[in-house]
Each structure stands twice: as C-alpha cells, then as structure tokens.
N, C-alpha and C positions, 0 to 999 in steps of 0.2 A: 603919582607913579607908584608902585606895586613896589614892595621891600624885598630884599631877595629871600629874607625867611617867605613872604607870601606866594612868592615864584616857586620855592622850593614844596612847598607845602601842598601847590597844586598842582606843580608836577606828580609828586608822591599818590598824591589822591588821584591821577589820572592813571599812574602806570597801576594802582591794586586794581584799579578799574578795570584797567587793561590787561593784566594779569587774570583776573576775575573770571572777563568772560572770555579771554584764549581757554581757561579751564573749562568752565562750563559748556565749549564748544569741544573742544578735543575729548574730552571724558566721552560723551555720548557717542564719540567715533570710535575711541579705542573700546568702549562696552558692546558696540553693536559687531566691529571686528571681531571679538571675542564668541559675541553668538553666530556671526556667520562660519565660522571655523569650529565652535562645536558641529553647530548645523551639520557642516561637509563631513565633518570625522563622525557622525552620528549617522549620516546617509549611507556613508562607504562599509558603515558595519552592517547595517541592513541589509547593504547590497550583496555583504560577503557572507554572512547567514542566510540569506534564500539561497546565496548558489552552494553552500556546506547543504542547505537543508535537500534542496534537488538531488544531489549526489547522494546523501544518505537513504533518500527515497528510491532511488534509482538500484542501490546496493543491494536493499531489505526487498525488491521487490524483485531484485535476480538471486537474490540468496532465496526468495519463496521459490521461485518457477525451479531454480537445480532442485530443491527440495521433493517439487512435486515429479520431475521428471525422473528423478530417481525411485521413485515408487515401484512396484507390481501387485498384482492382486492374484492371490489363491482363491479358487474357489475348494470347498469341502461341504462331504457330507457326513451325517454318522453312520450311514449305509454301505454298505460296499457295491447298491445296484440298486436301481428303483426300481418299480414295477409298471406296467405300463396301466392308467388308468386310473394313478395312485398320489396323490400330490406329496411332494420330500421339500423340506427347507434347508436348504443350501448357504452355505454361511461363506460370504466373502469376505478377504482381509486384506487391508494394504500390506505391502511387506513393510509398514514404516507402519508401528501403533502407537498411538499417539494423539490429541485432538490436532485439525488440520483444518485448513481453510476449508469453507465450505463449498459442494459438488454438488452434482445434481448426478444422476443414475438413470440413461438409458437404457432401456431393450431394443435392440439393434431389431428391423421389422423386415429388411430386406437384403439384399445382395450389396448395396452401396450403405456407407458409412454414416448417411445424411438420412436414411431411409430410417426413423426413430421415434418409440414411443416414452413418452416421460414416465420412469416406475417411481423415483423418488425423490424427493427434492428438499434443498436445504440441511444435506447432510455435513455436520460437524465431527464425528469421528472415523477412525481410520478401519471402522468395520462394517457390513452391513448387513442385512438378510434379505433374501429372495426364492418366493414359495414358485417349485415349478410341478407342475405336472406334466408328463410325456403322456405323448397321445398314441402311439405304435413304438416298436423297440428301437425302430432308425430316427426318431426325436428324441435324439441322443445328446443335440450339443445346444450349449448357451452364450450367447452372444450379448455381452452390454457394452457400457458406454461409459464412465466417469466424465463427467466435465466439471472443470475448475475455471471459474472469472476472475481473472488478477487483474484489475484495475483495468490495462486496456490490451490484455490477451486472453484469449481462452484458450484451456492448454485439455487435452484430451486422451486418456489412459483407459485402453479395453482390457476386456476382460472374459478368456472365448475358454470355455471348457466343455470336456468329451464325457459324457458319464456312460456307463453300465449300463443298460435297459434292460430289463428279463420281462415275458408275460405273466 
C-alpha cells in the first residue's frame, strides 16, 4: 500500500498537471479575446474614418462648386470698337484670379444652350483668350460657355458680351 508521503506526492504531481494545462488552455483563450477585441476596436476605426473621410469629401467638393458659382467672367478688349472684317483678341477673366479647377470653353453655335462648339479645353487658369472676327457691324455679340466637371456634376458659367462694330 502506497505511504501517504507517496499519495501526497502524486497528488501534487497531478494538480501541476492539472494546473499546467488549465493554463495552457485558458492563455490561448484569453490571447485570442485580446485579438478579437483589437480586431472589433480596429474595424470600428476604419469604419469611423471612411465615414470622417466621405464627409470631408463631400465638404471640399461643395466648398469647390460655391467656389465656382460664385465666379463671373468679363470679357475685354484693348479697343474701344472693332472693325468689321478685322480679327481683335478679346481677353476673358473670371472675377476669381487664381489657378482653378479645370474647364473646357464653349462657343455657344445656336439659339439653345446645348447648341456648342469646343474652342478650348483643359483650361487650368482663371483667364483666357478668344480671337473673334465680325463679319457685318450687327456680329456684335459673343456667346460662350465655361464648363467645370466636379467629380459627379457639371456646373456651367456663360459668358455673353455686346461689343462696338464700326466698318
């Protein structure tokens, strides 16, 4: 029969055991808790930085459109009258100088607003030039078009001036 020091002894050797691997089991549950709870706190920042970044997008691209709507365009010349028969360069400006998002420059072709020929495109500053010649003293007036593509509007600023004609 077994001495109670040999009882004792293998009791002791059974509970480190037992000890042992209650740790080795619980560790990898409390390690893997630990990653699933970064995980979630690491997802919900993502989640909450796409929706900061959407709004901030959304802001910068209504802070562009007030920008462009607030625009006008002069046109000028260095003439006080052109001649008819005679080609004059006509100098357009936004009221806002400055580099701007890029536009394209129609000549308005008809009576409707759609009615458009492309004079220039991919224009980056807030100025431009456009050579006209009149054909009789009553091709007096000029009609364009600015267009701006903000990601998913196009926003559109004319530009219709009366000039002088003499023969």
């Amino acid at each position: 029969m077994p001495t109670q020091q040999a009882i004792h002894k293998h009791v002791a050797n059974n509970m480190k055991k037992t000890t042992f691997i209650t740790i080795l089991t619980i560790f990898p549950v409390i390690f893997t808790s630990c990653n699933q709870q970064k995980t979630s706190d690491l997802n919900n920042e993502i989640a909450e930085l796409k929706k900061q970044n959407a709004i901030l997008k959304d802001s910068i691209s209504k802070n562009d459109l007030n920008n462009i709507y607030s625009f006008h365009i002069l046109g000028t010349t260095k003439k006080n009258s052109l001649k008819v028969n005679e080609e004059a360069t006509i100098d357009f400006i936004f009221g806002y100088r400055n580099h701007i998002k890029n536009y394209n420059v129609y000549r308005l072709t008809g009576d409707k607003e759609n009615e458009r020929e492309l004079i220039l495109q991919d224009q980056k500053i807030s100025e431009f030039k456009y050579s006209y010649t009149p054909k009789d003293k009553n091709d007096n007036r000029i009609k364009l078009m600015t267009v701006f593509d903000l990601d998913s509007i196009s926003v559109e600023i004319p530009a219709d001036i009366t000039l002088n004609v003499t023969d």
